[in-house]
N, C-alpha and C positions, 0 to 999 in steps of 0.2 A: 112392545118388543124391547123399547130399549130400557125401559124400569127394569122388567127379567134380567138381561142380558149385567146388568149392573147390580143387580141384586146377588146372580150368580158368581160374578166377580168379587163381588164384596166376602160372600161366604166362603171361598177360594183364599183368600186373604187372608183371614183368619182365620185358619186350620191349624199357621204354623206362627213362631216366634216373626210378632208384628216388627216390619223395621221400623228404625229411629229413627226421631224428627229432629235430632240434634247429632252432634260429630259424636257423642258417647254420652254417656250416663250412668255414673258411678254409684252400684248401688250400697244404700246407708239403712241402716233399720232405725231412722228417726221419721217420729211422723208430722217434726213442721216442717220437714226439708222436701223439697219439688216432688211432688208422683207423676211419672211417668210411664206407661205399661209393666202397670203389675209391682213395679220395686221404685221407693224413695230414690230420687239423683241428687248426689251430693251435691253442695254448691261449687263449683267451677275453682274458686279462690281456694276451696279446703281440699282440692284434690292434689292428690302426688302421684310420681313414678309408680312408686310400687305398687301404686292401687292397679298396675297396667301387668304385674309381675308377680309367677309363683312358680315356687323353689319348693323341687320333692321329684321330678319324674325321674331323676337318673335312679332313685331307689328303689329295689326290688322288692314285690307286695309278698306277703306272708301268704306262700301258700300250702302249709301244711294243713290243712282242714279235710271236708270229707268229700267236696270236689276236685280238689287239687287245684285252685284257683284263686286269685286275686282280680281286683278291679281299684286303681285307684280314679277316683273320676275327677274334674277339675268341671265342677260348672260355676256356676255365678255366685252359689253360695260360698265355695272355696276361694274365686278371683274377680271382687266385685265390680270389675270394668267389663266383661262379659253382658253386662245387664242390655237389653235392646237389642245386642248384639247380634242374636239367631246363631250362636254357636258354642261348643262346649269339647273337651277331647278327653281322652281316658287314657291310660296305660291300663294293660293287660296283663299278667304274669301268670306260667303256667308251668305246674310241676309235670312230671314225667304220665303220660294219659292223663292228664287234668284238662276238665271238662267246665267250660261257660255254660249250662245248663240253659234247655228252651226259657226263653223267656224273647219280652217285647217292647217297644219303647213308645207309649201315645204320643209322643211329641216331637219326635225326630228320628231321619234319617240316618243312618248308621256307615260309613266308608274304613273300612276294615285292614289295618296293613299291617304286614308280618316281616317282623324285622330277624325274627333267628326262629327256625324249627319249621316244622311240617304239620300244618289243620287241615281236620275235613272238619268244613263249613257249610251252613243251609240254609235257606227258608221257607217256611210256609205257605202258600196263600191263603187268600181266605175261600170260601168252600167253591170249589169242591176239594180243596185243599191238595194244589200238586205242591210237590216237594224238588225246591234248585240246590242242587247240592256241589262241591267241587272240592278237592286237594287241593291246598296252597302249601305252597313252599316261598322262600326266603325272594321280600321282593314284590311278589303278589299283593293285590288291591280285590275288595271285595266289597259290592256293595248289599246291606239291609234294609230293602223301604221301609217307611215310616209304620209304624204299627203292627209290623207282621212277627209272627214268632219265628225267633233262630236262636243258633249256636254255633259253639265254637269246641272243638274238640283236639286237643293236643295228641296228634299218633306217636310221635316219635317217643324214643328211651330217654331223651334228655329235657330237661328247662327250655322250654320255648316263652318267646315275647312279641307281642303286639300292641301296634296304636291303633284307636279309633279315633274317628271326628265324627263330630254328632252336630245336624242342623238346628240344634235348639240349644238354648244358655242353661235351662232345665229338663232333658228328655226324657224321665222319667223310666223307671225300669219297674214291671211285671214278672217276677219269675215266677213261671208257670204252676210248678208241683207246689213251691209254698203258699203259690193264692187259694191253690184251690184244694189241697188238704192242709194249710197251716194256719188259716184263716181264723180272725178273732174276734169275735165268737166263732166255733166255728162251724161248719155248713151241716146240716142234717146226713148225717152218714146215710140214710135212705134216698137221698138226693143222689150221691155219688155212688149208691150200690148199681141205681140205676143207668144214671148217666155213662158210668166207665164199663158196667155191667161185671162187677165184682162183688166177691164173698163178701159178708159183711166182717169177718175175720181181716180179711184184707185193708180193708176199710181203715176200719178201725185203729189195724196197724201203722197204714200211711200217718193217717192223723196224727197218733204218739209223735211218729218219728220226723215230722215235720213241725208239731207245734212249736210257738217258740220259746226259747230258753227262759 
């Protein structure tokens, strides 16, 4: 009983970003320098301030594209004192009905806060698949668990803006429509006539219009 009970804890464990066994760890893409879960730590003496510091969220993300959407993300690879750390944050920027399209994160947790404008926000579960959905306005917090698909939809007429905080240093994002018709190679359009139960016109079409550039 108590091997299980410890075994189950251990797998629990590492699900998500393992904590540090030191006060930080600075990460370096050299590989005679320390390894520490997952990323080199720089040595102690060669680190600085800045490795603690990054300059860019007061700037507004480009979102004229064909969501209407930006994400600037800030994980470990951007601010490599993050590393061990189990955390990472994004700024959000969204044009007038600019949409964060379904998508999902393997590796962290998602807390969602809206600093100007009005979203309808949701997620997924997994099957039977109910769907939580809510209006946030200016102020509001919203949480994503780990792995589930959501989004973010901008209602209002104007520029709206959001933070996240995300439980992992790297939490990885799935957008949904481009895994699974943008994919490279990509996936047997008999596969998806079936699955989505569409034309293969349809199909087809997705494909074009999501492969990538």
């Amino acid at each position: 009983m108590t091997v299980a009970i410890l075994a189950l804890a251990s797998s629990f464990a590492s699900a998500y970003d393992p904590s540090p066994l030191q006060d930080f760890c600075v990460a370096i893409n050299d590989i005679k320098s320390v390894f520490v879960k997952r990323k080199f730590c720089n040595d102690l003496a060669q680190v600085i301030v800045n490795d603690f510091f990054f300059f860019g969220l007061n700037i507004p993300g480009n979102t004229r594209n064909k969501i209407g959407s930006n994400v600037t993300l800030v994980n470990v690879d951007k601010l490599a004192s993050l590393n061990t750390l189990g955390i990472s944050l994004a700024r959000l920027d969204f044009a007038p009905y600019g949409l964060n399209p379904p998508h999902t994160h393997s590796h962290g947790t998602e807390l969602f806060v809206v600093i100007k404008g009005t979203f309808l926000v949701g997620f997924i579960t997994s099957n039977p698949n109910k769907l939580f959905t809510k209006i946030l306005n200016k102020g509001y917090v919203f949480v994503f668990p780990i792995g589930l698909i959501h989004f973010q939809f901008n209602i209002g007429e104007t520029a709206s803006l959001a933070f996240t905080g995300l439980s992992s240093q790297n939490p990885r994002v799935i957008t949904i429509a481009n895994a699974v018709f943008g994919s490279v190679p990509p996936i047997n359009p008999d596969v998806l006539i079936k699955a989505f139960q569409l034309d293969k016109n349809v199909v087809e079409y997705l494909q074009k219009a999501f492969a990538p550039n």
